[in-house]
Every structure is written in structure tokens, then in C-alpha cells.
matplotlib code that plots the C-alpha trace (Angstrom):
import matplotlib.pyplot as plt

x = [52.3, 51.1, 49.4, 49.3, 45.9, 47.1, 44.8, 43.8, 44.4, 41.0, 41.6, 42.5, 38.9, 37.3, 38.8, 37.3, 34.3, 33.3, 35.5, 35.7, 32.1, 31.8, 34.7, 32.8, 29.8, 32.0, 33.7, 31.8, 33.9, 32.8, 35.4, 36.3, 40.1, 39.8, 39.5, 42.6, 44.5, 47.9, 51.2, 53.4, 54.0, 57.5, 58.6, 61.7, 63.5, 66.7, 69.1, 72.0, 73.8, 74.1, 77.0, 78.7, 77.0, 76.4, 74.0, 71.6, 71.1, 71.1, 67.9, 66.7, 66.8, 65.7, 62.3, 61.7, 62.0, 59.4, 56.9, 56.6, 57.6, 60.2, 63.9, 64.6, 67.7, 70.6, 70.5, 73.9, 74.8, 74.7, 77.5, 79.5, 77.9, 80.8, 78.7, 76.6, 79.9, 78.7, 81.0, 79.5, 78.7, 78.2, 75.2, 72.5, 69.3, 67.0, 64.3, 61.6, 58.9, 56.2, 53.4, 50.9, 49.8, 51.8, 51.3, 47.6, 48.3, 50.8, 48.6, 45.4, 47.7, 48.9, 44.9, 43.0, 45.9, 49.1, 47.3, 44.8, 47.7, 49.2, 49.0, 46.8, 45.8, 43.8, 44.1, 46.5, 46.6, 45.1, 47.4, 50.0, 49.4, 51.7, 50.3, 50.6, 48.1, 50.7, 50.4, 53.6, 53.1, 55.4, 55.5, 57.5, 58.1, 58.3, 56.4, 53.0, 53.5, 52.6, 55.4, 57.9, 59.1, 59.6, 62.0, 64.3, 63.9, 67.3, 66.7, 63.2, 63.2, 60.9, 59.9, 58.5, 56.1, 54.6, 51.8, 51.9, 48.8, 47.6, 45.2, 45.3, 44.3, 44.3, 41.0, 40.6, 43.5, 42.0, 38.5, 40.4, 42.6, 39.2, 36.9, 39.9, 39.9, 42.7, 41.8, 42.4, 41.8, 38.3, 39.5, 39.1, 42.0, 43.2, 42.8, 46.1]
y = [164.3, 163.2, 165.4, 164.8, 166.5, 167.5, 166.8, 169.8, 169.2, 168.4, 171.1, 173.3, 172.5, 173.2, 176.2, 177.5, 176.1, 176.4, 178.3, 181.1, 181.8, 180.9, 183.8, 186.0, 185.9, 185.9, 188.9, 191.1, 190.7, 192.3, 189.9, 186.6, 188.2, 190.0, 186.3, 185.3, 182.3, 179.9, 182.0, 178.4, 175.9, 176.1, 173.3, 173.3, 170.4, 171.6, 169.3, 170.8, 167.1, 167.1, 168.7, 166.0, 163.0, 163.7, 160.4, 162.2, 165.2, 163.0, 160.7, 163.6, 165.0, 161.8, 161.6, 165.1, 164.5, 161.9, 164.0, 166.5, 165.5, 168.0, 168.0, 169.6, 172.5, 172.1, 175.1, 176.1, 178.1, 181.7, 182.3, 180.2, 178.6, 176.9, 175.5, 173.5, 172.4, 174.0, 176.5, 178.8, 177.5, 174.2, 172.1, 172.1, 171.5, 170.9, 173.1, 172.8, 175.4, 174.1, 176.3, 175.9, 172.2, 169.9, 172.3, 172.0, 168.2, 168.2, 170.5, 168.2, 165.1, 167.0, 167.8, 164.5, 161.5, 163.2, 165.1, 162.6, 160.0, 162.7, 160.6, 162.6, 165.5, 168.1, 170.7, 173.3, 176.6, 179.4, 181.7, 180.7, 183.1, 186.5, 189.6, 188.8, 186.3, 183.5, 180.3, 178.4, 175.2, 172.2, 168.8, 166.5, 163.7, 162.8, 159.4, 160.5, 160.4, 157.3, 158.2, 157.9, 154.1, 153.4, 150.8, 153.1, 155.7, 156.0, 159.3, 160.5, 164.1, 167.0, 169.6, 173.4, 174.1, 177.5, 178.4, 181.7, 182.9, 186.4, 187.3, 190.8, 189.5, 187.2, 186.8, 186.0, 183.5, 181.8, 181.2, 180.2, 177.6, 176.3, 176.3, 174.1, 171.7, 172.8, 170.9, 174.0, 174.1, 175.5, 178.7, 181.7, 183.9, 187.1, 189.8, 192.1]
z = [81.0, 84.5, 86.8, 90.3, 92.2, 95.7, 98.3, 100.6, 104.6, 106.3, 109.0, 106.0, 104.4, 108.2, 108.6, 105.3, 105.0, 109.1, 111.1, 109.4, 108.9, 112.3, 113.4, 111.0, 113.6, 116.2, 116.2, 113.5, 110.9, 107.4, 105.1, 105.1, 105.2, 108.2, 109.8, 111.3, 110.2, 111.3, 109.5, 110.8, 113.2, 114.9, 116.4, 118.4, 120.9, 122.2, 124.0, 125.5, 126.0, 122.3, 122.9, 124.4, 122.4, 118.9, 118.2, 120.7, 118.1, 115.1, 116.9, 117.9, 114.1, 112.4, 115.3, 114.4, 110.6, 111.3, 113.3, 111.4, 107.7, 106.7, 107.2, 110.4, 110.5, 113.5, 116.0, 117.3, 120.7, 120.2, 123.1, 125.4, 128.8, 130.7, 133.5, 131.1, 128.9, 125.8, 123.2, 121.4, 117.7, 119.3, 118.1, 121.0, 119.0, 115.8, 114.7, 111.9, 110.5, 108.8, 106.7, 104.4, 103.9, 106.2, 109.2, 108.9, 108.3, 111.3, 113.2, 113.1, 114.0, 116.8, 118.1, 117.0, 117.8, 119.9, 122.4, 123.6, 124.1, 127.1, 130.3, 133.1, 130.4, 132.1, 128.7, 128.0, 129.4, 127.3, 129.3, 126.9, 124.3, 123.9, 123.0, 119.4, 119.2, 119.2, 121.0, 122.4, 124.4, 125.5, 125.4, 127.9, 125.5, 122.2, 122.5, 122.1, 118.6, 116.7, 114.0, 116.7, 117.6, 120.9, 120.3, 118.9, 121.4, 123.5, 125.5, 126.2, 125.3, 125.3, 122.5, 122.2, 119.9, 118.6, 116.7, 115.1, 113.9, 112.3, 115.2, 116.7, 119.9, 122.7, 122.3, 118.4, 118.5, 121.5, 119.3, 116.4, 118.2, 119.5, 117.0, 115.2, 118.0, 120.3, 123.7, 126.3, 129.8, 130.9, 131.8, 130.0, 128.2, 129.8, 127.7, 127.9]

ax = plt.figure().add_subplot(projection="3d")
ax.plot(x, y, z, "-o")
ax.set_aspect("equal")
plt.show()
């Protein structure tokens, strides 16, 4: 019988052996389970001309499929928009949700090589988080990751992508996007 030993994410192994003692501190927390933690990693790229051209959504898939190392699912039009061309049912995106290990893996790819390779970076905004404690940013093009070959590219297109964490606040989701790297602007959070 062969076993095969799964190797643990390094920002996994961080976040348990450093950021949560650290949060601990932080915020006064009795239990290591009060900490807050990543739930998933949604990350959406939605291209309306997909309607038209077919080959557009399928690059877009297979680029996604390579970002972020799991199959990505189609995302269809929930009504009809005639100005834009598009029926409803009509195939307008691709969407993938990554937990556990490959969105810590896909998660510390994102903050250690896509990130820096942004061309005038100044941080992301910390006013991006909802009440919730979730954190949902945007990225112009899909280039900045190394997976991605930019021979192949032929449209440049744009992607959403939301971290949902367990956090009760602002506040606590802000210090534990932080402490695992996440490059933020120098501002602080509003709390509300």
C-alpha cells in the first residue's frame, strides 16, 4: 500500500504557529478558536463578450484553471440585458471557490509573487471589507500571474476576488489579512 504524506500550505503552518498567537494578544482572546480564520477564496472573472465569442470563455476558463488549480464552473445570466446582447441562461463568466489547502496555497501565491508584479502598486484599500469581515478586491489583468502565458493570452481580462473569512469585525479581519501578509494601503479600517 502506498501512502502519500500531504504537505501542509506554508501560510497554513504561519497562521497556526504565529498569527494566531499573535491575534490572541491582539484582541484578548481566551481560545485559540475564537481566532478568526479564511472560510474560502472566491475568485470570479466575468466577461459579458463571451456571449458572442465562445473561445473567450473557454481561455478565460483554461487561465483560471491554471491560477488557481481547480476546475473552474460556467456562470450564466440570471435575466436578459438587451443593450449588452446577452439572453438570459447565456454563458457570461467562470467562477472557482477554493478552501482548505489550495486556498492557503493560492492565497500565498497571490501575496508573495502576483501582487508585487502589479505595475504602479500603491496597496489595496482596507475600505474593501463588508461588515462581515469579508474582503473583496479586483484585479485588472490576468498577467500578473506567472501560471498564465502571455503568448497565449488573446484578450486581457480582469478578475474579482473575495476572501471570506470568519471575523466578526472589520477590525479582526483587517489584522488577520495583515499579519498573513496582505500588502494594504497605509490607511486604517473604518470600523462600521
Amino acid at each position: 500500500m502506498i501512502t502519500t504524506k500531504t504537505v501542509t500550505p506554508r501560510l497554513l503552518e504561519r497562521y497556526r504557529s504565529e498569527i494566531v498567537p499573535e491575534m490572541m494578544k491582539t484582541f484578548s482572546y481566551k481560545n485559540r478558536m475564537e481566532a478568526p480564520k479564511l472560510s474560502k477564496i472566491v475568485i470570479n472573472i466575468g466577461l459579458g463578450e463571451a456571449s458572442q465569442d465562445i473561445k473567450l470563455l473557454e481561455a478565460a476558463q483554461m487561465q483560471l484553471a491554471m491560477i488557481a488549480g481547480q476546475k473552474p464552473v460556467i456562470t450564466k445570466s440570471k435575466k436578459a440585458i438587451a443593450n449588452f446582447k446577452i439572453r438570459r441562461g447565456s454563458a457570461i463568466g467562470c467562477k472557482v471557490t477554493l478552501r482548505r489547502a489550495k486556498m492557503y496555497e493560492f492565497l500565498d501565491r497571490l501575496i508573495a509573487v502576483a501582487i508585487p508584479r502589479i505595475r504602479d502598486f500603491r496597496g489595496l484599500s482596507p475600505d474593501s471589507f463588508d461588515k462581515g469581515g469579508n474582503f473583496a478586491f479586483g484585479l485588472s489583468e490576468q498577467l500578473i500571474f506567472p501560471e498564465v502565458d502571455v503568448d497565449k493570452v488573446t484578450k486581457i481580462h480582469g478578475m474579482d476576488i473575495i476572501i471570506v473569512t470568519t471575523a466578526k469585525t472589520r477590525n479582526e479581519a483587517y489584522e488577520l489579512l495583515k499579519m498573513m501578509g496582505m500588502p494594504f494601503a497605509k490607511t486604517k479600517v473604518k470600523e462600521g
